[in-house]
Residue frames as a rotation matrix with the C-alpha (Angstrom) as fourth column:
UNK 1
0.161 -0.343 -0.926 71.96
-0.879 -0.476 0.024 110.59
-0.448 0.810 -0.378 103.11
UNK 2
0.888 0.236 0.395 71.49
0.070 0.779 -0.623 107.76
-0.455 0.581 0.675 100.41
UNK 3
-0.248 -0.947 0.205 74.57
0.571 0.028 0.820 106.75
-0.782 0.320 0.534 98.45
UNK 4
0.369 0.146 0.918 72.67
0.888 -0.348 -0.301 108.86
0.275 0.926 -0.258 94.94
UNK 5
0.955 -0.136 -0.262 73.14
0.001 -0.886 0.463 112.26
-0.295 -0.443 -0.847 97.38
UNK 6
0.295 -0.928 -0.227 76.83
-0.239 -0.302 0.923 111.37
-0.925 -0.218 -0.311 98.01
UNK 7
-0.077 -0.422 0.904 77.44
0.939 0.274 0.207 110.04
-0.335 0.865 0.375 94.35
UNK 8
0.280 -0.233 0.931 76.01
0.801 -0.478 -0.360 113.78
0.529 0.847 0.053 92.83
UNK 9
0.944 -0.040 -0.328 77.45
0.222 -0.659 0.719 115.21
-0.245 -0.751 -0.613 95.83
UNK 10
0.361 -0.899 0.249 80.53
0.045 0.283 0.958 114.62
-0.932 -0.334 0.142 94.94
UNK 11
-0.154 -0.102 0.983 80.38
0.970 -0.203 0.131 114.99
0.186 0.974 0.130 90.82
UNK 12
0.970 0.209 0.127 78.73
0.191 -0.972 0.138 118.94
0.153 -0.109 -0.982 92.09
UNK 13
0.788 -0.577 -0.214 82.46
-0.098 -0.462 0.881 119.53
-0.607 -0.674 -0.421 93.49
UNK 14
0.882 -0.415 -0.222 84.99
-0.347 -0.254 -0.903 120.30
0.318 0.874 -0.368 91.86
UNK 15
0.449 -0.889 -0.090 88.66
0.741 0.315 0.593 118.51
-0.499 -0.333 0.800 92.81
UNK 16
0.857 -0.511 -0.060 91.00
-0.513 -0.841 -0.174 121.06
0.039 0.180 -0.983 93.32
UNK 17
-0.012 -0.994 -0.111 94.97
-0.212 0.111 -0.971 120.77
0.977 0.012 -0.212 93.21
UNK 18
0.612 -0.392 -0.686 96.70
0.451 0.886 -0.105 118.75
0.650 -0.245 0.720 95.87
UNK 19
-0.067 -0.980 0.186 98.81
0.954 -0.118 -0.277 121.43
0.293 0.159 0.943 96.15
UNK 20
-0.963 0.234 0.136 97.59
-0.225 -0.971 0.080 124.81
0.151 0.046 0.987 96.03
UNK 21
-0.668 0.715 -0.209 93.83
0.729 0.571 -0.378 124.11
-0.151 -0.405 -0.902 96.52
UNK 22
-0.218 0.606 -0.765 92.88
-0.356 -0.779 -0.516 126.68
-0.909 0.160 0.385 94.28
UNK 23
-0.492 0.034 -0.870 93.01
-0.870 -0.039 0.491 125.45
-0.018 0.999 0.048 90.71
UNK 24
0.402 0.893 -0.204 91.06
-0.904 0.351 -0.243 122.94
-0.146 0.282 0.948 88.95
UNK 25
0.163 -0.340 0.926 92.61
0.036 0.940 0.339 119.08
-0.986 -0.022 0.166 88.71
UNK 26
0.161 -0.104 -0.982 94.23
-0.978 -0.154 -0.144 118.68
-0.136 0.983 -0.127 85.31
UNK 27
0.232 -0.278 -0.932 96.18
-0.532 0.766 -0.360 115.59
0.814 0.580 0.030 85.96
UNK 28
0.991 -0.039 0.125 97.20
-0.069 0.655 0.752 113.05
-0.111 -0.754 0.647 88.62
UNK 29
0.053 -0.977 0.207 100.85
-0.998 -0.044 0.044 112.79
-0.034 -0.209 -0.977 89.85
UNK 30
0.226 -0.090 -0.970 102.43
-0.625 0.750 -0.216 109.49
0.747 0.655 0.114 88.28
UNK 31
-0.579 -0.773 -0.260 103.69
-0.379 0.537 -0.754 108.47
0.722 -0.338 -0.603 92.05
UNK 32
-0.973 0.221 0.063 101.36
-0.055 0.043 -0.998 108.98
-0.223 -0.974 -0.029 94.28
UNK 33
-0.638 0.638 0.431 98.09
0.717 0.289 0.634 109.92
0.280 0.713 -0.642 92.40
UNK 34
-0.280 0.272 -0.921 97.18
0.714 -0.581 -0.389 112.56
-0.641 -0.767 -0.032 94.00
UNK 35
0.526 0.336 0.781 95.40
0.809 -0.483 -0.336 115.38
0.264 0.809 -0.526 91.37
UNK 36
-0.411 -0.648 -0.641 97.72
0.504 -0.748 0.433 118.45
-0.760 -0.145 0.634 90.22
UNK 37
0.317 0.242 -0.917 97.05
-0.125 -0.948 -0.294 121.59
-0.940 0.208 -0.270 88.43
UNK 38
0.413 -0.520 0.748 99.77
0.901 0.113 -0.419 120.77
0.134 0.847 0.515 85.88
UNK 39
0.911 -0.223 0.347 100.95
-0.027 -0.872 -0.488 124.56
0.411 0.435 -0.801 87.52
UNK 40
0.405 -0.851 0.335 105.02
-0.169 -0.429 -0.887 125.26
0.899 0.303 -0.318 87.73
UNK 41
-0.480 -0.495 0.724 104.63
-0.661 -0.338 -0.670 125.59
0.577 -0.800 -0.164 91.60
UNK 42
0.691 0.511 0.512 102.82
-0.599 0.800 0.010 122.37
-0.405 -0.314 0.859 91.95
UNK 43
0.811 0.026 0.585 104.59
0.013 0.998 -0.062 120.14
-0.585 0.058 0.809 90.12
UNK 44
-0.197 -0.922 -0.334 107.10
-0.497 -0.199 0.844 118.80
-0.845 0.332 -0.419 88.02
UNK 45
0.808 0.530 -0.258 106.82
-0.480 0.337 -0.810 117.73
-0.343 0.778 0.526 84.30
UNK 46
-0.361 -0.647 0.671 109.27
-0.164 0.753 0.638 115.18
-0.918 0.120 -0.378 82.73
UNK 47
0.187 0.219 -0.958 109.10
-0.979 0.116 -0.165 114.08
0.075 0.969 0.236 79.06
UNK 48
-0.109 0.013 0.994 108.42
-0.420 0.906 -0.058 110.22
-0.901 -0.423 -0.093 79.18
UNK 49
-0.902 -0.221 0.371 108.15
0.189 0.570 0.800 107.67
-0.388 0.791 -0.473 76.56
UNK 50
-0.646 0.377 0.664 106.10
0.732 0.058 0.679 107.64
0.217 0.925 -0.313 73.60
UNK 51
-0.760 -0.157 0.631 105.30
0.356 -0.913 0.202 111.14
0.544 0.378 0.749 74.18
UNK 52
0.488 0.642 -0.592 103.90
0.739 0.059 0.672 111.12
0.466 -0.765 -0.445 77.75
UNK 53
-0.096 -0.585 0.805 104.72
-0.553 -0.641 -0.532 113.43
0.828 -0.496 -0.262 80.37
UNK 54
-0.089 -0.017 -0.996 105.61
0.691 0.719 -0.074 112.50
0.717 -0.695 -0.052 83.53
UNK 55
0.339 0.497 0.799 103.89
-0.355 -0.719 0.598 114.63
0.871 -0.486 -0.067 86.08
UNK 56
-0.403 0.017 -0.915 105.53
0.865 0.332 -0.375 114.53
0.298 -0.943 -0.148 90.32
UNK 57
0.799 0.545 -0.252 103.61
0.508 -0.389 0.769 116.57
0.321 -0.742 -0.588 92.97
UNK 58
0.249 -0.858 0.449 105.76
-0.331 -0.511 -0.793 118.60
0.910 0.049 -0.411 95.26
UNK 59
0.398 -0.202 0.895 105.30
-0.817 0.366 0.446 116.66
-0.418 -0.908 -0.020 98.57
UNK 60
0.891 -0.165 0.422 106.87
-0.005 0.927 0.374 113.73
-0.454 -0.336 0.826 96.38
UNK 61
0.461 -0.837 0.296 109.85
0.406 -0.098 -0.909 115.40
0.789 0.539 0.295 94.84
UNK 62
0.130 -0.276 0.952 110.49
-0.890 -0.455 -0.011 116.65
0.436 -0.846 -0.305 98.43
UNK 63
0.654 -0.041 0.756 110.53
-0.533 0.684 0.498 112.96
-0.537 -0.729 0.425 99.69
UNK 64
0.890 -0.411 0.199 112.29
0.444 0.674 -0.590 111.73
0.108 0.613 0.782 96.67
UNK 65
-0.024 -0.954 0.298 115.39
-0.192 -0.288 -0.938 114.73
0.981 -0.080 -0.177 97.33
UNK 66
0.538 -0.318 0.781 115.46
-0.836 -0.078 0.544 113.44
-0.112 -0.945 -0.308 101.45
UNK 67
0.724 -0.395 0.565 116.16
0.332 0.918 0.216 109.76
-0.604 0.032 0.796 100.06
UNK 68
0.794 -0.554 0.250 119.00
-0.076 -0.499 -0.863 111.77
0.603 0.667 -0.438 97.79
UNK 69
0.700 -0.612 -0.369 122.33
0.134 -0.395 0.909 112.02
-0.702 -0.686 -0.194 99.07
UNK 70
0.850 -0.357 -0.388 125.60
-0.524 -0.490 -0.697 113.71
0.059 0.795 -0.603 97.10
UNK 71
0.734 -0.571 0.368 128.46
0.308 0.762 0.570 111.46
-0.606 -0.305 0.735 96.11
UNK 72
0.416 -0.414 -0.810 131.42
-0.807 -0.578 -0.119 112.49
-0.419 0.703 -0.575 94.46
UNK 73
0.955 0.036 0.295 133.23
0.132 0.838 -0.530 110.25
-0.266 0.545 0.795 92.02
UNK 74
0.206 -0.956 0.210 136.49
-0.477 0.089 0.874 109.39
-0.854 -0.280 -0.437 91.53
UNK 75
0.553 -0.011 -0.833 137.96
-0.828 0.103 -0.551 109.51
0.092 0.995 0.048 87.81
UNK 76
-0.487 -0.830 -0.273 140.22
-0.863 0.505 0.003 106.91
0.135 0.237 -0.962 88.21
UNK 77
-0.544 0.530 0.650 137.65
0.209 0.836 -0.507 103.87
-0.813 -0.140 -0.566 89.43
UNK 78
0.285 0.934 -0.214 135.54
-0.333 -0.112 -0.936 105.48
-0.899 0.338 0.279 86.89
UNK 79
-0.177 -0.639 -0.749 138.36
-0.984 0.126 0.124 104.55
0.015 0.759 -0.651 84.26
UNK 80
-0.939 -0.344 0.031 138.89
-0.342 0.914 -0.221 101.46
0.048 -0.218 -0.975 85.60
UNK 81
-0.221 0.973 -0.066 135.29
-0.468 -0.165 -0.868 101.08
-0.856 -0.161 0.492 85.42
UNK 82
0.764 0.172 -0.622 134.74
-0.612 -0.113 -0.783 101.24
-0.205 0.979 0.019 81.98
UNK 83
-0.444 -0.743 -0.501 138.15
-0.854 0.520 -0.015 99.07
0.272 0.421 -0.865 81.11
UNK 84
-0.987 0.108 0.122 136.52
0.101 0.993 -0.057 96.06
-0.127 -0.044 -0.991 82.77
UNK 85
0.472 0.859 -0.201 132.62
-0.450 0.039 -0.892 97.00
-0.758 0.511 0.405 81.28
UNK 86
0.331 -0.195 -0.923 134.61
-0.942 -0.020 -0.334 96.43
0.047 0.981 -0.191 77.67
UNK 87
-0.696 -0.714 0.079 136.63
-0.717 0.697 -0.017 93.61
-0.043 -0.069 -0.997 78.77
UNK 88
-0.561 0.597 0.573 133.51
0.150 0.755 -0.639 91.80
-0.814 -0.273 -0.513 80.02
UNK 89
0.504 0.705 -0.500 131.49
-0.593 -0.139 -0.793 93.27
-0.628 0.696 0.348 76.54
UNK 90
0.063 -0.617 -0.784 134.41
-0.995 0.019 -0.095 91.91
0.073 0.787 -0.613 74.41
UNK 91
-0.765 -0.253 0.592 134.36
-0.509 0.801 -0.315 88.46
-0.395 -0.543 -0.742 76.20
UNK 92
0.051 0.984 0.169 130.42
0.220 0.154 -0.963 88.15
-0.974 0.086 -0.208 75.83
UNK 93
0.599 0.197 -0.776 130.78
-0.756 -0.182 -0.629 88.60
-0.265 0.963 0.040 71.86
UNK 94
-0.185 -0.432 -0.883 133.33
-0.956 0.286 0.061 86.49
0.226 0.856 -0.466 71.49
UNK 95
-0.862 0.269 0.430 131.47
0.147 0.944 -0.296 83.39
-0.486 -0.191 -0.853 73.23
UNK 96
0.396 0.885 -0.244 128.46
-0.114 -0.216 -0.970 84.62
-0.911 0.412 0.015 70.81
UNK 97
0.304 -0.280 -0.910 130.72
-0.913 0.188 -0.363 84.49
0.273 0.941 -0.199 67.50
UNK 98
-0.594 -0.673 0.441 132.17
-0.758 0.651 -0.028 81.48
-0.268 -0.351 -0.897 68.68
UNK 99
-0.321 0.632 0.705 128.89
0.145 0.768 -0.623 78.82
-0.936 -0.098 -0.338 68.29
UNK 100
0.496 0.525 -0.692 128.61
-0.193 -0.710 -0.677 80.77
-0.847 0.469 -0.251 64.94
UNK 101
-0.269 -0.671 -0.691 132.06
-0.959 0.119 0.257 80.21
-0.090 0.732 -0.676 63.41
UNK 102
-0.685 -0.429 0.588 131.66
-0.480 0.874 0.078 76.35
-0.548 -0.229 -0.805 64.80
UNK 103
0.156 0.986 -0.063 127.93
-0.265 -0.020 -0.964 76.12
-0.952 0.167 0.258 62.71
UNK 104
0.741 0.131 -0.658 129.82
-0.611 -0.273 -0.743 77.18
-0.277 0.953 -0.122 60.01
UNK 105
-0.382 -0.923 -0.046 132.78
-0.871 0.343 0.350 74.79
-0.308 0.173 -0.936 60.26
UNK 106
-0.361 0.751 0.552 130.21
-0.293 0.470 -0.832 72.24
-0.885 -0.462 0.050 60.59
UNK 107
0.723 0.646 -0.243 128.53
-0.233 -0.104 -0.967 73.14
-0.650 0.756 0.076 57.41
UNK 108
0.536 -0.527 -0.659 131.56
-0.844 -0.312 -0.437 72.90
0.025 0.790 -0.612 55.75
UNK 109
-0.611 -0.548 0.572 132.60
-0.624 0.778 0.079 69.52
-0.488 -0.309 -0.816 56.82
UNK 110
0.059 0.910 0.411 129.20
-0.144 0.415 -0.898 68.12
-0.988 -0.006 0.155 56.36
UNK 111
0.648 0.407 -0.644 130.04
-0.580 -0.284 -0.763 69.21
-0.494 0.868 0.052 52.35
């Protein structure tokens, strides 16, 4: 068998789903690459940026919930959270207005 055989061997066949191995490829899963159906019980869809879908298989949303585990959260660190985000957001602006004000003292000396 010459490599032309296996080249229109292989255009004759049809790639089926990944998944089910009945339906026709539609699309390729975004993790692995593996060709899906695009059907419900294959896969998962995902609105992505500039109006893409994101497309997972089910053998990699099945590895992606083993690396999963459930954590619970605690409102009070989450408070305290957030008080020192701001603190550190409020800091970082005011060493950014700072070289600003001094530009402008600057400008005004200079006159």
């Amino acid at each position: 068998m010459d490599l032309y055989d296996i080249y229109t061997h292989t255009i004759d066949d049809e790639d089926r789903c990944n998944e089910c191995d009945e339906k026709r490829v539609m699309q390729c899963c975004n993790k692995c690459g593996e060709g899906i159906c695009l059907h419900t019980s294959c896969c998962q869809t995902f609105p992505h940026r500039n109006n893409d879908i994101y497309i997972i298989c089910n053998q990699c949303i099945t590895s992606i919930e083993t690396k999963l585990r459930p954590t619970s959260v605690d409102m009070c660190d989450l408070r305290l959270l957030k008080k020192k985000i701001s603190k550190r957001l409020e800091a970082n602006m005011k060493k950014l207005q700072e070289p600003e004000q001094e530009t402008e003292l600057e400008g005004e000396n200079d006159s």
